[in-house]
N, C-alpha and C positions, 0 to 999 in steps of 0.2 A: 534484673535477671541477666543471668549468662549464656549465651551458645556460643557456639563454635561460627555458628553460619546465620546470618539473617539476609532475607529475601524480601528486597521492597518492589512489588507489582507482582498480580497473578495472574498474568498475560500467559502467553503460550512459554516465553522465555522462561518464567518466574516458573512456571508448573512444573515444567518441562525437565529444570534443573532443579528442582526439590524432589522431582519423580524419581531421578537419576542419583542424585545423594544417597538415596536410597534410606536405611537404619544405621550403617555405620558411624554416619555424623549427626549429629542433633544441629536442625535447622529451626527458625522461626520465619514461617511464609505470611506477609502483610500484604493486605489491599485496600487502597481507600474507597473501591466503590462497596455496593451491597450486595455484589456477584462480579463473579471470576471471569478472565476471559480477556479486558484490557478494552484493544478494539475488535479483537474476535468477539463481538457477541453481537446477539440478537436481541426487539424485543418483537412480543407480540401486543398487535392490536386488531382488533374488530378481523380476525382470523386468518390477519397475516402473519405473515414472519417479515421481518424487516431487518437485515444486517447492517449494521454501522460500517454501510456502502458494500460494494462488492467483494468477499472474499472465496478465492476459489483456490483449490490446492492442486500443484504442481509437482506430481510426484516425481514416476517414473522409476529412474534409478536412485532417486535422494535416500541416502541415509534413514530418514524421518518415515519411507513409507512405511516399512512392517509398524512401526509406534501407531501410525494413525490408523491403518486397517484391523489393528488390533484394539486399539480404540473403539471405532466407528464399527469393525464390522461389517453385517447386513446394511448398516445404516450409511451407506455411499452409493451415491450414481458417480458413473464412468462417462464421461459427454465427450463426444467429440464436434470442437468449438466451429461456432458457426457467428462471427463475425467481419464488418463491414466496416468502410469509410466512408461519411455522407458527405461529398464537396462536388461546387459547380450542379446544384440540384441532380446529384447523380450518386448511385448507391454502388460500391468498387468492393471486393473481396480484401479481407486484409491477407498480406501486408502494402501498402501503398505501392511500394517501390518494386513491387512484383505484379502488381494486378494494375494498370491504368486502363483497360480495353473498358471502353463506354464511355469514357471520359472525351471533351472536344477533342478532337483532331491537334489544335494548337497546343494544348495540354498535354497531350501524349508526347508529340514532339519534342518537346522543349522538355519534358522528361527525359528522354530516350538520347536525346543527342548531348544533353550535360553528361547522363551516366558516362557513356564514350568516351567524352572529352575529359571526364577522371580519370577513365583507366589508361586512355592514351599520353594522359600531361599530367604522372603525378604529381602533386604539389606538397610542397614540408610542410607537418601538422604543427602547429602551437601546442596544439595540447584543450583547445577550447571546442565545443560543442559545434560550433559553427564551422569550422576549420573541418572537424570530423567529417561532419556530414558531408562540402562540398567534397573530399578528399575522396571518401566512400562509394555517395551516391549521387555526385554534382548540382550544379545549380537548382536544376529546374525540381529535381524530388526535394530539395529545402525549400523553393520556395511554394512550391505549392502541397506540400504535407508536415514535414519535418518542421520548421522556423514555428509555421501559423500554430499549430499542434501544441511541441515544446514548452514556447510563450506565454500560454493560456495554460499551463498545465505547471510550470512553475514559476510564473508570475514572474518571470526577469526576460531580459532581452537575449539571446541564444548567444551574441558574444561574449557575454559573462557569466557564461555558464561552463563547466569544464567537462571534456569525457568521460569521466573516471567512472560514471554510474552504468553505461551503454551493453557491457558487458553481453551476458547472452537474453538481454531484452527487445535491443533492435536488431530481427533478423538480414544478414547479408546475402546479398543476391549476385549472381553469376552475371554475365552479358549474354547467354541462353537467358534464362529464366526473365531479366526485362523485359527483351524481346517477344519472346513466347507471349507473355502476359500485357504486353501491351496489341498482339493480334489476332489473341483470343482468350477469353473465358478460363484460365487457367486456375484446374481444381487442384493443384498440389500447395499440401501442407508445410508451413513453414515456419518455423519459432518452438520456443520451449513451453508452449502452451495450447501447442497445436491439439492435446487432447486433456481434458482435466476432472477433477473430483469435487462433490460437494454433495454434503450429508442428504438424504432425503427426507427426514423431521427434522421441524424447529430448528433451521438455519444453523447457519458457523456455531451459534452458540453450542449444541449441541458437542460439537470438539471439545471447548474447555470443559464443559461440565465431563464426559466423558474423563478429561487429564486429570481433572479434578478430585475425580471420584476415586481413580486411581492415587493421586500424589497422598491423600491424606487431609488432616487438619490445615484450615485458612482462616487467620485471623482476618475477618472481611470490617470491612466498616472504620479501617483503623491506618491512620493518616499518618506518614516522617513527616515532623515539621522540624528535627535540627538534627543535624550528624557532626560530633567532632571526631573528627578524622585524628587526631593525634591520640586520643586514648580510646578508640574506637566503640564511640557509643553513639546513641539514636535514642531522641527522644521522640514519643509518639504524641497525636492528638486526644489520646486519655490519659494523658500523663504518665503514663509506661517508658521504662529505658529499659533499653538492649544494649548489652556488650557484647563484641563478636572477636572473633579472629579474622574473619570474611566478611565481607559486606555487599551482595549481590543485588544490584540494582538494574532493575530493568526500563526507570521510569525515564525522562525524557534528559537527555546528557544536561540541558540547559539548568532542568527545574531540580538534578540532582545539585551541582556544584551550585544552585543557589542554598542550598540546605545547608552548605558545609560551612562550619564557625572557619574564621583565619587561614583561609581561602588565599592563597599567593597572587601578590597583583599579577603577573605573568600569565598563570592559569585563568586570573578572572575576565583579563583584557583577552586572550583564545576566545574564551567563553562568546566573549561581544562578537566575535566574527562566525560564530553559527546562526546560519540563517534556513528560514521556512516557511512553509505557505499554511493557509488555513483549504477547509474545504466545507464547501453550502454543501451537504449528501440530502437529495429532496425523495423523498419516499413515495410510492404514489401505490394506493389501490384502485384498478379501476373497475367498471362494470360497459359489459359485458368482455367477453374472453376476446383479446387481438389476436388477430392473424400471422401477426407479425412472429417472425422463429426464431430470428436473430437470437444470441447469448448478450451483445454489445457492440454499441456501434460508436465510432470516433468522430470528434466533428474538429478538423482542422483551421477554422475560417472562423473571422473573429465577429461575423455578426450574431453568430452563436455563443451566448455566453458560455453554456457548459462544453466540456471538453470529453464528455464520455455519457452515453446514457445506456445502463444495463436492466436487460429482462430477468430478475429473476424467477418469474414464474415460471421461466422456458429453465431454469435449475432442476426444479424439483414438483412435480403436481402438486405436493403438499405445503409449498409455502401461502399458499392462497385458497381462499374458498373455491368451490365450484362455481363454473361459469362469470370468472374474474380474470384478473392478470395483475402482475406487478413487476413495478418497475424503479429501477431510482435513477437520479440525475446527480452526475460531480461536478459543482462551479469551482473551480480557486480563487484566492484570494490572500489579500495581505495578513498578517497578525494582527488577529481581533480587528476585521473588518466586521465581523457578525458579532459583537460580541455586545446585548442586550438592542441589537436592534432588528426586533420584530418586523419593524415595520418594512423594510428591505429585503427584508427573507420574502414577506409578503408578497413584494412585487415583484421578485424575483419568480416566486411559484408562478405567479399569474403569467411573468414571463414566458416562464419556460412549458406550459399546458396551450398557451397561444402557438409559440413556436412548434411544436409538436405536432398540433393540430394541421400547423401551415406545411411540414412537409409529409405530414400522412399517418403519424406515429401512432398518431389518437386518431380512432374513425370517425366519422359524423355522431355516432349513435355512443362514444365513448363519455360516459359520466366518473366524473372524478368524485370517489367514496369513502374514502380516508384518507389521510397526510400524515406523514413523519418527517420533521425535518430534525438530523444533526448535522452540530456543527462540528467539527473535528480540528484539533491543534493542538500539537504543532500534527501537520497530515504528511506533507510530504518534506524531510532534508534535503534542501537545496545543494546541489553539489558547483559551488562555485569559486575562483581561484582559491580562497584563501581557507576552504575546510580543510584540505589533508594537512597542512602545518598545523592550523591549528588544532587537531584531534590528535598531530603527533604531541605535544607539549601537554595536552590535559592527559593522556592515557599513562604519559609517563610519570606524571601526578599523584593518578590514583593508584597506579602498581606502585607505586613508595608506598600507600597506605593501605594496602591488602583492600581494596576495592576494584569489583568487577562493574564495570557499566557495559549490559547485553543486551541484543535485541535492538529492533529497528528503530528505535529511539535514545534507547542508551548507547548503543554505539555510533548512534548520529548517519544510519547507509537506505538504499533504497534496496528493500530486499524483500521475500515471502514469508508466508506461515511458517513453510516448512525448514528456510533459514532460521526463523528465532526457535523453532524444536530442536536444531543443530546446535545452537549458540547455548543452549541448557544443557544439553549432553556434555557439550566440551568443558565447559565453563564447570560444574560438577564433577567431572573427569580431570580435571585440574588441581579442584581445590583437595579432594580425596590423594592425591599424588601427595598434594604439600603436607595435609594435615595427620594424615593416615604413616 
């Protein structure tokens, strides 16, 4: 068969721009799972809703909102984020570097007087994560939030790690606002996520289906297993070829160019220098309803294995029974660290319902009544010296061969929902330019 456009993933990216192609092009939209959505989805068990970890939408002014309100609708709550950092057995308002008041005295200090000693002794940045930070927020907020944080959350050491991701995820603070928040209780909002959105039924998943519903036909169940890129065809896992003029790909920039026949050793050796973490998402239902209001809390300190644990029963009353709660936990980890071993995920749960229990998360009377564990990979792209070269040499690769690789995975970046609905817009708004 022939189209103009074929789309591999029916992620937010994949939907997004087959919604936006509109009738004028004839596209083919594939997905190898048995439902849409990528890692926006949900599933349900025993009367939860359970997302493939925390997704929450960051609208505001983005582009993407009116798509999603028009989407979702009634079917959105509006939250404003009530999130924490748990270190030095003490509970700190986020963002760290704005809020230390409760924290020891020692602690505080040695915060407060590095910030200073930044602003008063710039220092030249390399360009590395670590350099950032002291440069930014000085010694003592790296070491005692930022470094431990980081580390556990991508699995490398913060020297080898670059800034290029930082952008408007780590919020910047004044020398007021340190101040202020480290001697008192300081209730101002701060970051691009200081207020947010999330469906009120049946979790994120409910988004794609919504996109869904709207884009049209999905060939679901139906797997690239080879693409040659010089006469621009794709074979599928039932035997199906597509030929395209376009090739929209939203699937993981890696697991793409491993697909492609006579692959440039150039591009293949780029390829070897993307790198990524995996991630334990542990699901938990419990009984009875916690007390706890938190949206999410971060754990900086490395006796804690996980790096974030989110309520999302505090999202929506309806992802959980009455008189429950739910919650998930994110650990990181290597590539296929989890990968058929049970038995560590095992005692990692056991782990992390102990842990929980020790600083209070879980009450005495908290019984644990269903599990979900996924594993996710690749989770997060590592952004470290050697991705931006190498993502310049693949992209100019695949623009030789009318291939889009979009979306948080096919373009290899750390970004939101509401960036890969962007990334379908443009990326359709592109090929319509060429083809049209």
């Amino acid at each position: 068969m022939s189209k103009p456009v074929v789309i591999l993933g029916a992620g937010l990216s994949g939907l997004s721009c087959a919604l936006h192609l509109g009738q004028k092009i004839g596209y083919g939209l594939y997905e190898k799972e048995k439902t849409v959505g990528g890692l926006c989805r949900s599933v349900s068990q025993d009367g939860f809703y359970f997302d493939y970890t925390g997704h929450l939408l960051h609208l505001r002014q983005d582009p993407s909102a009116a798509l999603v309100r028009s989407l979702l609708g009634k079917n959105l709550n509006h939250l404003n984020r009530n999130s924490c950092i748990y270190s030095h057995q003490t509970f700190t308002r986020y963002p760290f570097q704005a809020n230390t008041y409760g924290l020891p005295s020692k602690v505080v200090k040695e915060c407060v007087l590095g910030f200073l000693q930044a602003r008063l002794k710039p220092r030249k940045q390399s360009g590395n994560f670590y350099d950032w930070v002291i440069a930014n927020f000085g010694s003592g907020f790296g070491r005692h939030f930022f470094f431990g944080y980081n580390e556990k959350l991508w699995t490398l050491p913060v020297k080898y790690l670059s800034s290029g991701w930082v952008g408007k995820y780590v919020p910047r603070t004044t020398v007021e606002e340190v101040i202020t928040g480290a001697l008192s209780d300081q209730t101002k909002k701060f970051g691009y996520n200081a207020t947010f959105w999330y469906p009120k039924y049946k979790g994120i998943q409910s988004l794609s289906d919504a996109l869904a519903a709207r884009t049209g036909h999905v060939n679901l169940a139906e797997s690239a297993l080879k693409i040659n890129a010089r006469d621009k065809a794709v074979l599928f896992s039932s035997g199906r070829v597509d030929h395209y003029q376009r090739l929209v790909s939203t699937m993981s920039l890696k697991e793409l160019l491993n697909m492609i026949e006579d692959l440039p050793a150039a591009v293949r050796k780029a390829a070897g220098h993307l790198r990524y973490n995996s991630i334990l998402n542990i699901n938990l239902g419990v009984s009875p309803t916690l007390k706890n209001d938190k949206h999410w809390i971060y754990f900086p300190e490395k006796k804690y294995p996980f790096y974030r644990i989110g309520f999302c029963s505090n999202f929506s009353a309806y992802n959980h029974p009455r008189n429950t709660s739910s919650l998930y936990v994110e650990i990181a980890g290597r590539p296929g660290q989890w990968d058929g071993n049970t038995g560590d995920i095992e005692r990692q749960v056991k782990q992390t319902v102990a842990l929980m229990r020790q600083i209070g998360l879980l009450e005495r009377d908290s019984k644990i009544i269903t599990v979900r564990n996924f594993v996710i990979e690749p989770a997060y792209c590592i952004y470290d010296q050697k991705r931006e070269s190498s993502l310049k040499v693949i992209n100019d690769y695949l623009r030789t061969r009318g291939i889009h690789s979009i979306g948080r995975y096919g373009a290899w970046e750390y970004s939101a929902m509401q960036d890969a609905l962007n990334w379908g817009e443009r990326t359709a708004t592109s090929i319509k330019e060429d083809l049209c």
